[in-house]
Backbone bond lengths (Angstrom), bond angles and torsions (degrees), N, CA, C in turn:
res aa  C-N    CA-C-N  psi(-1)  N-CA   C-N-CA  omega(-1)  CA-C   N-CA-C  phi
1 X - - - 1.468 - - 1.522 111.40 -
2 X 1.635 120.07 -27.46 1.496 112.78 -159.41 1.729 99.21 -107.95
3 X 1.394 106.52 16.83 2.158 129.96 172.08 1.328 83.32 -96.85
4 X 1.535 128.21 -44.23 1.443 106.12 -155.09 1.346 125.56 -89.52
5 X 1.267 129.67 -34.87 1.229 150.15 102.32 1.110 124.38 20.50
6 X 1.541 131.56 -72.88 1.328 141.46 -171.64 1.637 92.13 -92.10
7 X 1.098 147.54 -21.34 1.593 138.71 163.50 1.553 105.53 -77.48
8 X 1.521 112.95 -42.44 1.967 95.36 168.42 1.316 117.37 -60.23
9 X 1.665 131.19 -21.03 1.520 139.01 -158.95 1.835 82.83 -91.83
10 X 1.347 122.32 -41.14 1.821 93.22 -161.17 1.275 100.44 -88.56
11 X 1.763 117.75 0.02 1.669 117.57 -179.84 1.744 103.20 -70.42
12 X 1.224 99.61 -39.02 0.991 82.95 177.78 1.473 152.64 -127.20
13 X 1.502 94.28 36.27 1.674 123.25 166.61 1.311 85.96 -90.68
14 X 1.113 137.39 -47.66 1.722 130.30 -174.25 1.757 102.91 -44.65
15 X 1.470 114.62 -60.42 1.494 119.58 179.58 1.229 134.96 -64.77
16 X 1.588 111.25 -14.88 1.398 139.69 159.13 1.488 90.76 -53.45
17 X 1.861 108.88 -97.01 1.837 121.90 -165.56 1.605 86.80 -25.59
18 X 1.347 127.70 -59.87 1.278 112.47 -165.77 1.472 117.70 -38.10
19 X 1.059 108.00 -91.77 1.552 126.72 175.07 1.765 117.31 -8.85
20 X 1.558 107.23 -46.88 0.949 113.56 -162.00 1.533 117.28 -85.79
21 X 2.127 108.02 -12.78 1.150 108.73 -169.05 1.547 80.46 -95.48
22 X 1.094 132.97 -17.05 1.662 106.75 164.09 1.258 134.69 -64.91
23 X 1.222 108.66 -18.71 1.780 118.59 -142.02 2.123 83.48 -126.83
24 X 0.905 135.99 -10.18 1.850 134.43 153.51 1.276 98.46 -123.27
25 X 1.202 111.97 110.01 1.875 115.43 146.11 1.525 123.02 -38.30
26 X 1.119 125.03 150.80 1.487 135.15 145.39 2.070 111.14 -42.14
27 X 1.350 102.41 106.94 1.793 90.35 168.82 1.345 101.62 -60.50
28 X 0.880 153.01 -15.00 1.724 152.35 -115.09 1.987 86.34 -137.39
29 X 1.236 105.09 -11.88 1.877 87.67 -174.24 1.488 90.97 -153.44
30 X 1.173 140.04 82.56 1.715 143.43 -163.75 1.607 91.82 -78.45
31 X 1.275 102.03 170.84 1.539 107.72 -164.70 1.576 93.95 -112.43
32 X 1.394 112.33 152.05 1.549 110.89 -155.07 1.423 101.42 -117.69
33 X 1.121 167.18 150.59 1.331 154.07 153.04 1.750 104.85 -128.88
34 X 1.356 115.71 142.30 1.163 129.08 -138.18 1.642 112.91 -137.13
35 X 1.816 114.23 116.39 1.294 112.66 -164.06 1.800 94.67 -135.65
36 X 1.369 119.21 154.43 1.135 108.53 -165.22 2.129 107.81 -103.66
37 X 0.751 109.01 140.56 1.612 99.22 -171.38 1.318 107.21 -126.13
38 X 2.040 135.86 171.53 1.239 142.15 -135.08 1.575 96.31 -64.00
39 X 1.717 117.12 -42.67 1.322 115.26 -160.23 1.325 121.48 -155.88
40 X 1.375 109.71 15.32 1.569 100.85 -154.91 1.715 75.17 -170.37
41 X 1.758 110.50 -176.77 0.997 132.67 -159.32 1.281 125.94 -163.13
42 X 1.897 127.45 104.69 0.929 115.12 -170.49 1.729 124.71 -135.65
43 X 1.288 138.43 125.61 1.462 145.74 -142.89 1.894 99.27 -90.00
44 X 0.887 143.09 118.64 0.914 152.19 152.71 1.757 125.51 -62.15
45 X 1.318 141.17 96.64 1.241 138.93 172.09 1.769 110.36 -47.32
46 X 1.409 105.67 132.85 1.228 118.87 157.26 2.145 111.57 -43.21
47 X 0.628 150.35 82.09 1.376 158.03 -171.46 1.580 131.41 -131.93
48 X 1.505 109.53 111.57 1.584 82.30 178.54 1.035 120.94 -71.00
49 X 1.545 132.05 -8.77 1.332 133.25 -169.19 1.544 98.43 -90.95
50 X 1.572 117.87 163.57 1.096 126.17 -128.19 1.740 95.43 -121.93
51 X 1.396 116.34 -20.37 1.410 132.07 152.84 1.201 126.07 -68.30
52 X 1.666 128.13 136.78 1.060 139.89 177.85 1.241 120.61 -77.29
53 X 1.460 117.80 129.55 1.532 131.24 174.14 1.492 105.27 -88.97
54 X 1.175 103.07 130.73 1.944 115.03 162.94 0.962 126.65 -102.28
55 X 1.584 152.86 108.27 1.427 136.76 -160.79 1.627 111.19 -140.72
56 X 1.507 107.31 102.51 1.465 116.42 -173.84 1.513 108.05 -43.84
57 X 1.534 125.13 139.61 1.530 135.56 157.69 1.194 114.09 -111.73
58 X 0.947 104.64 145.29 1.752 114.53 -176.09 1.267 103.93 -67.05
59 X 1.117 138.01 21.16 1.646 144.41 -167.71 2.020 86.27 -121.52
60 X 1.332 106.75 -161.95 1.500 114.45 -162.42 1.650 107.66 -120.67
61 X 1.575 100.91 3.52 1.469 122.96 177.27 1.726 93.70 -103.93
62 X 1.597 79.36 154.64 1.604 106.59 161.21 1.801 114.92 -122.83
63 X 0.996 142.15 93.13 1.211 138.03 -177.32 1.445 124.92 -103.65
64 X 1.230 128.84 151.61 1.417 145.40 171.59 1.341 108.96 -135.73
65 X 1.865 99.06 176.66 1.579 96.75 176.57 1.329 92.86 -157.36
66 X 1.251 106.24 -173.70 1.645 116.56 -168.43 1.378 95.85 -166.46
67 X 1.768 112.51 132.95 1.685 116.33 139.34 1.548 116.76 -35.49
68 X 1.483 105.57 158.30 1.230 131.30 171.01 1.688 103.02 101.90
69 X 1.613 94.39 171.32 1.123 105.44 -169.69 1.654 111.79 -83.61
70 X 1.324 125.63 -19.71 1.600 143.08 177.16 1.202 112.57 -111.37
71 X 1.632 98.67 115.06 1.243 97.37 -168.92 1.585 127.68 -140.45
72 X 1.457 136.25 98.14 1.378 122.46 -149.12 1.851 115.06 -94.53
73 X 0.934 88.68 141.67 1.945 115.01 -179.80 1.252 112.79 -100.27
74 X 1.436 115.65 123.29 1.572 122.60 161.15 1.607 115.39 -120.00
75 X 0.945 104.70 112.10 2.033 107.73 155.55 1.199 110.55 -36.47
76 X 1.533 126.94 133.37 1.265 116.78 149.64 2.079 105.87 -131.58
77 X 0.760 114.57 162.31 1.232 136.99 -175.00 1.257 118.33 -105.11
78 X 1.652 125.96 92.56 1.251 116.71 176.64 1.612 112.84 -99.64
79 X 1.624 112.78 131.32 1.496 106.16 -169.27 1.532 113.48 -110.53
80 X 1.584 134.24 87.51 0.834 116.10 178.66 1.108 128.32 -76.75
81 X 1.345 145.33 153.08 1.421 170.26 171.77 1.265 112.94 -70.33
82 X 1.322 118.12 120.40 1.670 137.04 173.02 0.823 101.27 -118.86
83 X 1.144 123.51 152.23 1.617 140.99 161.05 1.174 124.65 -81.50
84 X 1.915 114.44 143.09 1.585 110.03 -139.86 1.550 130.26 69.72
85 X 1.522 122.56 -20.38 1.190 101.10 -178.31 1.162 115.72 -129.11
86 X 1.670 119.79 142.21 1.387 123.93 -161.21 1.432 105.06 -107.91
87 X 1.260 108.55 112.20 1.706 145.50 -143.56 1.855 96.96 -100.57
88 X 1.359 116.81 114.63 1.240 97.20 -166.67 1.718 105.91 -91.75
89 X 1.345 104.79 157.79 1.604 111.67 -165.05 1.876 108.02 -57.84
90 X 0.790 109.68 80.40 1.965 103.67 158.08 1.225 114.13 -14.35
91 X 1.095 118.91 -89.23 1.168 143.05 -147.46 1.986 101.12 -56.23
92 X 1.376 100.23 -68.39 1.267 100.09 179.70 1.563 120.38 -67.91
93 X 1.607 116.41 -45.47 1.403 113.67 172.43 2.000 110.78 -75.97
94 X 1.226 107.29 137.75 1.354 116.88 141.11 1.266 131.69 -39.62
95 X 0.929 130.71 117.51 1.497 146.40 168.43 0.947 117.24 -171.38
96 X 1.243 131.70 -0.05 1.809 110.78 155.07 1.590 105.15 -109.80
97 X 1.732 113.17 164.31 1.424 118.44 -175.23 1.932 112.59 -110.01
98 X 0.841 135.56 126.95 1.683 107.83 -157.58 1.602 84.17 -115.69
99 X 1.353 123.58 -45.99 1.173 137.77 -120.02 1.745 108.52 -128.59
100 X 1.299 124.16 97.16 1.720 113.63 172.07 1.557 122.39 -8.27
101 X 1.016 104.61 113.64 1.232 104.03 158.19 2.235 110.35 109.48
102 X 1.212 95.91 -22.67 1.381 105.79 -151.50 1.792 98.64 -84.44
103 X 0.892 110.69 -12.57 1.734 114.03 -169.12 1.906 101.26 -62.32
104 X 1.145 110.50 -14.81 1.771 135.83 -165.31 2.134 85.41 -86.54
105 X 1.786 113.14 -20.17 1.532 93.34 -170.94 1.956 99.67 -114.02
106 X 1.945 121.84 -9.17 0.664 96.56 -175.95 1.897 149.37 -103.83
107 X 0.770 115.34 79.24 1.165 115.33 -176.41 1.789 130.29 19.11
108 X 1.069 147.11 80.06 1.711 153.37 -169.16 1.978 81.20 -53.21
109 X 1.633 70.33 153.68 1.202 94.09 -169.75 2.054 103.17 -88.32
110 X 1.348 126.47 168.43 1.295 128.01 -164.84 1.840 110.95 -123.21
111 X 1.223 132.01 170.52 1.479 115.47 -179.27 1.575 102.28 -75.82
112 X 1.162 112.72 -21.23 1.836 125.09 165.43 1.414 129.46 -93.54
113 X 1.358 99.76 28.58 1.731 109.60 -172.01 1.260 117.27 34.35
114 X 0.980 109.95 7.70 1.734 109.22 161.10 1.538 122.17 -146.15
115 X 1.888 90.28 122.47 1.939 115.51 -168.78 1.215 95.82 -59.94
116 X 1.184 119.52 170.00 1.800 145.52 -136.42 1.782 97.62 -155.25
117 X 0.961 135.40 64.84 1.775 128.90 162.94 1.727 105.12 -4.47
118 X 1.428 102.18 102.55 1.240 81.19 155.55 1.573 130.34 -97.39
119 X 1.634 108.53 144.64 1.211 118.58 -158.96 1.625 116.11 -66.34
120 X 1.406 120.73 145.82 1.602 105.36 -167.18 1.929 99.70 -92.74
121 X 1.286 108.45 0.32 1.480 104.65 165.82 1.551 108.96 -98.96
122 X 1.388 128.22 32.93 1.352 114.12 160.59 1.152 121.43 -75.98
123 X 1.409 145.49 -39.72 1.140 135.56 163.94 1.041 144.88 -50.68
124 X 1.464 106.88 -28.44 1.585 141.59 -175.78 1.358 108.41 -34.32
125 X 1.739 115.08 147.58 0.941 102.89 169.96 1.774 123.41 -108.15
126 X 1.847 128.09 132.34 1.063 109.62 174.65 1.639 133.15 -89.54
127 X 0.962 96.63 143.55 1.764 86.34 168.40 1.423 111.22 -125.96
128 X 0.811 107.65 135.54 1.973 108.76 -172.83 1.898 107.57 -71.71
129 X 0.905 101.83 137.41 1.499 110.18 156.80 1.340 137.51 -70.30
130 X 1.377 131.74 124.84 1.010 138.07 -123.36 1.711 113.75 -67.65
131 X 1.425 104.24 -15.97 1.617 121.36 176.95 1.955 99.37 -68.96
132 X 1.471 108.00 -48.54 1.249 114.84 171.48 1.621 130.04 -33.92
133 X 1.074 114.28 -45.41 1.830 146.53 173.30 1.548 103.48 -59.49
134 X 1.548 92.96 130.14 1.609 108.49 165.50 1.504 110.32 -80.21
135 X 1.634 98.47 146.47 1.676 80.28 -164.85 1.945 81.49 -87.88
136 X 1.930 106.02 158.75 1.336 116.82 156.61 1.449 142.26 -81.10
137 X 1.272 97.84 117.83 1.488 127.70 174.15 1.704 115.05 -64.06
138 X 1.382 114.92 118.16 1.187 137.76 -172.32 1.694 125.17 -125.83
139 X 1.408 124.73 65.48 0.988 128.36 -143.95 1.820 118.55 47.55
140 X 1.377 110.17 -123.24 1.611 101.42 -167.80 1.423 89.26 -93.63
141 X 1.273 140.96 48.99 2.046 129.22 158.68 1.579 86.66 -135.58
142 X 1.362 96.42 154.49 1.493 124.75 143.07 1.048 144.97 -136.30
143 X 1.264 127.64 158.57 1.524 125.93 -163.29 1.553 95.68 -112.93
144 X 1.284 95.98 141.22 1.674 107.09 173.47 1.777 115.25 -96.87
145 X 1.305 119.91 92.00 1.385 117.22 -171.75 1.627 125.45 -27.70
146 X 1.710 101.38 -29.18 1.425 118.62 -169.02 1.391 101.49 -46.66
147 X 1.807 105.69 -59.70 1.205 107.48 -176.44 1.506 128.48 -144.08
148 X 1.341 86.70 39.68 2.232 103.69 170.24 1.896 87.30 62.54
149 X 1.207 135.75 9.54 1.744 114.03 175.00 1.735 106.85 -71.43
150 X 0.894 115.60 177.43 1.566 124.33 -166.47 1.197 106.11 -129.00
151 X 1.582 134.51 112.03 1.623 111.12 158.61 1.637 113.67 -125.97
152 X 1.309 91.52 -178.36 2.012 88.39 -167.19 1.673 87.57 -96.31
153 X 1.571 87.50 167.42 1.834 92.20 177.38 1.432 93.66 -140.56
154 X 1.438 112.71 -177.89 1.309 128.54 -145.99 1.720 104.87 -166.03
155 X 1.314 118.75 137.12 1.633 113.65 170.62 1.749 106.36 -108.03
156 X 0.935 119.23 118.19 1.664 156.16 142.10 1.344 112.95 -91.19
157 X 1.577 106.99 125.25 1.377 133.83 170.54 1.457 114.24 55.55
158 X 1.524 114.23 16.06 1.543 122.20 -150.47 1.054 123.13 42.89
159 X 1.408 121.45 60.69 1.520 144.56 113.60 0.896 103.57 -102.81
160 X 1.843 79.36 158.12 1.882 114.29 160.83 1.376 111.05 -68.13
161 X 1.100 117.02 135.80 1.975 123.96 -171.16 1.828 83.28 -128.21
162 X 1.458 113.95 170.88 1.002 151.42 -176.79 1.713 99.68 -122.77
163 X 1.209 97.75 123.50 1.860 102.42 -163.51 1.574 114.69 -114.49
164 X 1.457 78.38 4.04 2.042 97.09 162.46 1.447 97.74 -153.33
165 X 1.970 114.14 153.66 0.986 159.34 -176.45 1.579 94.08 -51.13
166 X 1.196 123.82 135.62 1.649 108.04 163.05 1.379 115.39 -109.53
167 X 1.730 97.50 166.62 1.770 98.27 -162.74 1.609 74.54 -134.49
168 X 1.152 115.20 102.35 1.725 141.32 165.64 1.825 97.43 -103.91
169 X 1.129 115.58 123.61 1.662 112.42 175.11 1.494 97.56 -96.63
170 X 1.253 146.84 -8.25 1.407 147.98 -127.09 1.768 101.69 -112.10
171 X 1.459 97.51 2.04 1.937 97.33 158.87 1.308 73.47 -162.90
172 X 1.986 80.79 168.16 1.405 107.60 178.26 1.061 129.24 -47.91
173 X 1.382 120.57 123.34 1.324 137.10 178.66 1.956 129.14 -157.19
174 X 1.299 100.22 177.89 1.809 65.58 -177.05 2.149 64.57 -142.98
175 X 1.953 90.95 -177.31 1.404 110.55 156.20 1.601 115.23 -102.71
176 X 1.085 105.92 169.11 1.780 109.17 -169.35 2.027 95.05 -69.35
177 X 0.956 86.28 125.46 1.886 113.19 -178.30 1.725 87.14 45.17
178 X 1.068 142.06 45.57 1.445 144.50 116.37 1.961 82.21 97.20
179 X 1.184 107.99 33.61 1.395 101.99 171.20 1.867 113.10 -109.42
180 X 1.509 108.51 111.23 1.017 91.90 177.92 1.767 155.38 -71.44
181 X 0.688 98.91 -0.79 1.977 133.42 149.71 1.660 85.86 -21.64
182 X 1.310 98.32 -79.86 1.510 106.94 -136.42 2.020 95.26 -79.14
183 X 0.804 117.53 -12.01 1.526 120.11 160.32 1.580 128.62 -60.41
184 X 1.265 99.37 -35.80 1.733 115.22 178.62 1.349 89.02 -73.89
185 X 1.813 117.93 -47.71 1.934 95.97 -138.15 1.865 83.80 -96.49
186 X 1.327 118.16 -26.22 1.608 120.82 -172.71 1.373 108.16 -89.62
187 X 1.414 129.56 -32.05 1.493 124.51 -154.85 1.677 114.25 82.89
188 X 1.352 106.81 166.50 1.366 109.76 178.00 2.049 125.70 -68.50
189 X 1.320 110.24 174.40 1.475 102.92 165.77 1.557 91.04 -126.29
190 X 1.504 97.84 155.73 1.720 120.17 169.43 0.996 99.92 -116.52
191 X 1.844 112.37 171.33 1.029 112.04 110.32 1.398 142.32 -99.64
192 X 1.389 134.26 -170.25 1.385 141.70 -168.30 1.531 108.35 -30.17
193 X 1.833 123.50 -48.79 0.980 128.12 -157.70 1.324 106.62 -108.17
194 X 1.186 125.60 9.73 1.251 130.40 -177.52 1.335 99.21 -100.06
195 X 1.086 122.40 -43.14 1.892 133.25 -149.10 1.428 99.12 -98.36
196 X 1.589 124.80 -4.09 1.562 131.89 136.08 1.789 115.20 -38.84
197 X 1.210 100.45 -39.08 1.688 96.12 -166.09 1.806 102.86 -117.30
198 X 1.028 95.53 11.49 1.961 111.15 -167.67 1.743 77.39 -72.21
199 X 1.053 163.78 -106.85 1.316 173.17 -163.82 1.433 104.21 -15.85
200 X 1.143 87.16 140.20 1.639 102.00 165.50 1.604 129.48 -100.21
201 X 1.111 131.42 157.77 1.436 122.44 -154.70 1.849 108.70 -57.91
202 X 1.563 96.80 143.43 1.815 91.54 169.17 1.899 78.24 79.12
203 X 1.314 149.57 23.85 1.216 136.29 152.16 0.918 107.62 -148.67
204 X 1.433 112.59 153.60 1.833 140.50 177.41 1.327 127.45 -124.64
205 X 1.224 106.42 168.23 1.695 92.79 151.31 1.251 140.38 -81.86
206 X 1.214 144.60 178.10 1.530 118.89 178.05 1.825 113.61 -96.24
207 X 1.238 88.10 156.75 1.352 105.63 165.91 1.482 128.09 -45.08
208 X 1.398 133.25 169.86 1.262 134.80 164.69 2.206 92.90 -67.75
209 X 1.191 103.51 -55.40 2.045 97.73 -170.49 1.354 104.01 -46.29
210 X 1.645 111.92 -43.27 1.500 124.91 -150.20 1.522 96.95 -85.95
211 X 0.897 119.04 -27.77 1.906 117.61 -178.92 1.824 99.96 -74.28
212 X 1.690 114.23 -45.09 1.165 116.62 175.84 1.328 123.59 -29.78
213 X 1.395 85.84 -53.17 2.065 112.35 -156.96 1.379 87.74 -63.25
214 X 1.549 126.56 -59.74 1.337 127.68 -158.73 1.727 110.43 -69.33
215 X 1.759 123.93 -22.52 1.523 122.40 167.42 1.501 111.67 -78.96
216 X 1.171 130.17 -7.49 1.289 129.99 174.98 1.661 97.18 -111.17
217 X 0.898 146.01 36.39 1.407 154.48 154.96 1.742 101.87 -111.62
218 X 1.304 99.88 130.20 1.683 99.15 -175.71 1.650 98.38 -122.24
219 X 1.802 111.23 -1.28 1.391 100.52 141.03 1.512 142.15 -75.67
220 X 1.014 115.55 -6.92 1.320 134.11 -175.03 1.622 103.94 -57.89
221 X 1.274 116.89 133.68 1.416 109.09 -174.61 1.698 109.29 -108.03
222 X 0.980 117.32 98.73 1.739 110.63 -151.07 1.900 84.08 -90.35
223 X 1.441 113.19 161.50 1.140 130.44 163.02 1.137 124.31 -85.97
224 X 1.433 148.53 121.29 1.674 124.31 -163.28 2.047 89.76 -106.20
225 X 1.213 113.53 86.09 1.810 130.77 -163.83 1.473 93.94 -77.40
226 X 1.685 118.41 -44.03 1.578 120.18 -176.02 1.802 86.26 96.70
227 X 2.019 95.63 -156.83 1.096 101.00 178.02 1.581 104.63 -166.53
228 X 1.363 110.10 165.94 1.161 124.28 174.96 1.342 118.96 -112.47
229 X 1.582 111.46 132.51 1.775 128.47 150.26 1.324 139.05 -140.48
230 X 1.811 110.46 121.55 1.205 99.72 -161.53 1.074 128.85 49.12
231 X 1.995 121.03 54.69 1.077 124.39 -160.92 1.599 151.08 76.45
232 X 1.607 87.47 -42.80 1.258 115.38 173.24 1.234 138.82 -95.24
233 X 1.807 118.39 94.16 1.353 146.84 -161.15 1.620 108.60 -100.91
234 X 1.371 90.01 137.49 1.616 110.08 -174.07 1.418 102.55 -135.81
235 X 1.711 104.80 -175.27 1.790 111.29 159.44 1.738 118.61 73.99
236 X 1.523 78.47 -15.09 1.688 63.59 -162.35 1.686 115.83 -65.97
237 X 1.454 107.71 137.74 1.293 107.40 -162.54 1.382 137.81 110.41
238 X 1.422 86.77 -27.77 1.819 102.58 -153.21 1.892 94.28 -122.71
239 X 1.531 115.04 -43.40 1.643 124.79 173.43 1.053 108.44 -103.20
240 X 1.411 127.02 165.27 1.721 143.91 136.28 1.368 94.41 -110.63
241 X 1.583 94.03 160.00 1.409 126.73 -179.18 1.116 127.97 -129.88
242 X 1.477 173.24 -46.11 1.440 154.66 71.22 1.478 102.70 140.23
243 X 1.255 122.11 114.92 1.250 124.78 -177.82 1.769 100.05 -101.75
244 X 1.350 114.20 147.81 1.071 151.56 167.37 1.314 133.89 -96.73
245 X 1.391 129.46 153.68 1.478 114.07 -153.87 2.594 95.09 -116.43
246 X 1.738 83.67 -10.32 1.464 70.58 178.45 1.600 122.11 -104.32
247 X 1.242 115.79 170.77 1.830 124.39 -169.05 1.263 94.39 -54.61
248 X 1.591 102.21 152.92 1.316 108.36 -177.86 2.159 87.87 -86.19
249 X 1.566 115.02 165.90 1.535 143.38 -167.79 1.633 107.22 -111.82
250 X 1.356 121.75 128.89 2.044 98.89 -176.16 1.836 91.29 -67.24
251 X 1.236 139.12 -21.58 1.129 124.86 -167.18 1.792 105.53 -77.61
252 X 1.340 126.64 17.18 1.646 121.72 -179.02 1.581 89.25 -108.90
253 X 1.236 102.29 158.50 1.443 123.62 170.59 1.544 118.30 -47.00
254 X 1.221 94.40 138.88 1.638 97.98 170.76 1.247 111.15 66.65
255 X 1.622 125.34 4.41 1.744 112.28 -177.58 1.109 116.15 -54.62
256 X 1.413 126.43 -51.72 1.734 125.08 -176.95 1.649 116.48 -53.56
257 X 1.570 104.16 -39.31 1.246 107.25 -178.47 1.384 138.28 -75.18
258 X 1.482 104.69 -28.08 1.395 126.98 171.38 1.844 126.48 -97.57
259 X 1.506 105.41 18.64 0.976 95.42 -176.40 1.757 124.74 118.31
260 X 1.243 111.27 -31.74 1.238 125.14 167.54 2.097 101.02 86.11
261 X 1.534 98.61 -121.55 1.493 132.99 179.56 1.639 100.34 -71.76
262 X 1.055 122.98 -13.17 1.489 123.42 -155.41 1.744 107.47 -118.01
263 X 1.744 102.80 -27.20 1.954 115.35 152.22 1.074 116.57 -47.71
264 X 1.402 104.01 -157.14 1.798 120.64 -164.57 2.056 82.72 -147.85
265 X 1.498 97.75 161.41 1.444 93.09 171.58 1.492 107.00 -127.88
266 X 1.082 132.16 129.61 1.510 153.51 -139.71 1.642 108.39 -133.28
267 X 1.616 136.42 108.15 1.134 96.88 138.88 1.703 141.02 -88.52
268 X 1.200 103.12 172.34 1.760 118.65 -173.07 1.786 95.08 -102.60
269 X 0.871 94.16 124.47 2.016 115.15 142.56 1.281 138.20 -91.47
270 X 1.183 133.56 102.73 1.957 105.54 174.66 1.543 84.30 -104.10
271 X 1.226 100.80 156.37 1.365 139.53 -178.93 2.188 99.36 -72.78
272 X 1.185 103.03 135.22 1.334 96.36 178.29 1.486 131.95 -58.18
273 X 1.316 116.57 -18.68 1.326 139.65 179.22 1.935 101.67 -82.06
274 X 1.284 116.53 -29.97 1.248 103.48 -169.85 1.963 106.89 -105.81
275 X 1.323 99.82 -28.13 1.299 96.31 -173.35 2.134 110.75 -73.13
276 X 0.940 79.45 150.47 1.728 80.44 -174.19 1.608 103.69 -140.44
277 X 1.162 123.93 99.95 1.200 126.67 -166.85 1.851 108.99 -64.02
278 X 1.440 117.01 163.53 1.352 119.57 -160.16 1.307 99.16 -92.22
279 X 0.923 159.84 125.78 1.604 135.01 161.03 1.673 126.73 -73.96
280 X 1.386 119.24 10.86 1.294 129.33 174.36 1.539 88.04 -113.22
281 X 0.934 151.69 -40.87 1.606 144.00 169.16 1.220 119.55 -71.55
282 X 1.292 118.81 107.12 1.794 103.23 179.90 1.261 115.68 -98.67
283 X 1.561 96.88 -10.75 1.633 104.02 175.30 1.711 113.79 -61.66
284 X 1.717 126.43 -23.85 1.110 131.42 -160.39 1.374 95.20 -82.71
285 X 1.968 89.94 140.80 1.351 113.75 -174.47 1.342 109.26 -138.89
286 X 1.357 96.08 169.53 1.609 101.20 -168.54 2.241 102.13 -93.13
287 X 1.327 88.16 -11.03 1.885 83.62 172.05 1.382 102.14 -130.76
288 X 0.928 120.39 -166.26 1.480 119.90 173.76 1.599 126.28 149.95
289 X 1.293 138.25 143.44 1.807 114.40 -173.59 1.417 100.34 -92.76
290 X 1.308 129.31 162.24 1.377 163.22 -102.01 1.227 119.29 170.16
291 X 1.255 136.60 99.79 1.789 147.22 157.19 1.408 98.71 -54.66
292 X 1.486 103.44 127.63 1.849 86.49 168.25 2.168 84.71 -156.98
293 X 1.248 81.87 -169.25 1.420 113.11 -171.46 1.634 113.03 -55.35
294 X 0.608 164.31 116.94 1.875 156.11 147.66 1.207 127.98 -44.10
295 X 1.278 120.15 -12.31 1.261 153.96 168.65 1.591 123.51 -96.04
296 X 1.165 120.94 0.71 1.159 128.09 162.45 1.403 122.82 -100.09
297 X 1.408 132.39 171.17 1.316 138.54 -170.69 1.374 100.41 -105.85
298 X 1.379 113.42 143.10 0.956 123.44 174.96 1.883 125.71 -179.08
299 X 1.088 120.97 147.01 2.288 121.31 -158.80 1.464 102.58 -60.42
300 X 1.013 123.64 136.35 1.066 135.83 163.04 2.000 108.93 -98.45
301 X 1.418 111.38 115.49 1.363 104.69 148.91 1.800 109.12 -111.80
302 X 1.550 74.28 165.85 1.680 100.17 -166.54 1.654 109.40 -86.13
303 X 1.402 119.78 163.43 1.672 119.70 150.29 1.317 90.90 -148.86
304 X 1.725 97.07 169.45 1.432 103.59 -174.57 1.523 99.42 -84.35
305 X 1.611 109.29 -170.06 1.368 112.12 -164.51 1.788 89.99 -113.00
């Protein structure tokens, strides 16, 4: 009788502890109840007081809780700081999704925490325009893509030279007294700023060395094109004209007269039939460079680059 007794007495201190761990919570583990809100998420502490407690976790949440049956949750994001590493802004960048539908607004994150638009012409395809294009080289001729014309070439100083005048219409330019005849068989005239773009890609004008090489070449087949100003065309036949890409020197012709530092430097040709050397000048030559105007017309040949 006193076994049976003392086994009903620990039945039911056992059902007591029971009862009681239902009926008082743990302070140490508050009971959480859970409602979903626009974007975010926040835990309410069991509390009679009417102010909210915040309590950091070593996790990346901050949570609370609260009695009652309604109960709101916020996410928060704690970002700590290491050294060396560049931590991209939360707050201001996008990167988390809370909300249906919204993953369509947020931006992925970058190895520099900051996304890059990608452009809707990356795929695109280019094709260059026809000024763009090297013209093709075919043994000693080439064709200028600009406009399918053909010219012969020639090596001076070891470069490629252009062994006729070119007639590019594709900047300003005119033909000698605006007759076109003489454009096919002479090539075009510029001026200074025109005969910048007179070339076709992978070509220039020549140098002060490279113009040299080609007046001390007595193969060189120069064109005698003349020139134009303000309409007014001469030479033809009798001069060449040839613009150059370097400063004019006070020791070249005509510096004082044409302007000095503030010209263009040009060489001159006379044709063998017209030039007639001085015999009190021994300096006079049948080629030679020339200060002149920038504003005048005048052949452009080419070399390669």
């Amino acid at each position: 009788m006193k076994k049976r007794i003392l086994l009903i007495g620990v039945i039911g201190v056992g059902a007591y502890l029971v009862g009681c761990s239902d009926d008082a919570p743990s302070p140490a583990a508050p009971p959480v109840a859970y409602t979903e809100s626009s974007s975010s998420f926040t835990a309410e502490a069991n509390s009679s007081s009417s102010s909210q407690q915040t309590t950091p976790v070593s996790s990346s949440a901050v949570v609370t809780g609260s009695s009652g049956s309604h109960t709101v949750y916020e996410k928060k994001i704690i970002n700590v700081p290491a050294p060396d590493i560049d931590y991209p802004d939360i707050v201001d960048d996008k990167m988390f999704c809370w909300t249906p539908g919204c993953e369509a607004t947020v931006v992925p994150p970058s190895s520099s925490s900051k996304a890059t638009p990608k452009s809707s012409s990356q795929n695109a395809i280019t094709i260059d325009a026809p000024e763009n294009k090297p013209p093709v080289i075919n043994g000693m001729t080439m064709t200028d893509a600009r406009d399918n014309k053909t010219y012969k070439l020639m090596q001076i100083g070891g470069k490629l030279w252009m062994a006729q005048d070119i007639d590019y219409a594709g900047v300003t330019s005119e033909c000698y007294n605006e007759q076109q005849d003489k454009c096919a068989s002479n090539g075009r005239l510029y001026t200074f700023n025109s005969a910048q773009k007179a070339c076709p890609t992978g070509w220039r004008l020549p140098n002060r060395a490279e113009a040299q090489a080609a007046l001390d070449d007595e193969n060189v087949p120069w064109t005698y094109s003349g020139r134009c100003k303000d309409g007014d065309c001469n030479f033809l036949g009798d001069m060449g004209f040839h613009w150059t890409s370097s400063d004019p020197e006070s020791t070249d012709k005509k510096y004082n007269d044409n302007g000095g530092s503030s010209g263009a430097l040009i060489i001159v040709e006379k044709s063998p039939d017209y030039f007639k050397p001085k015999e009190d000048d021994p300096d006079d030559k049948a080629k030679f460079f020339q200060v002149d105007s920038k504003s005048k017309r005048f052949s452009v040949r080419c070399v390669q680059e």
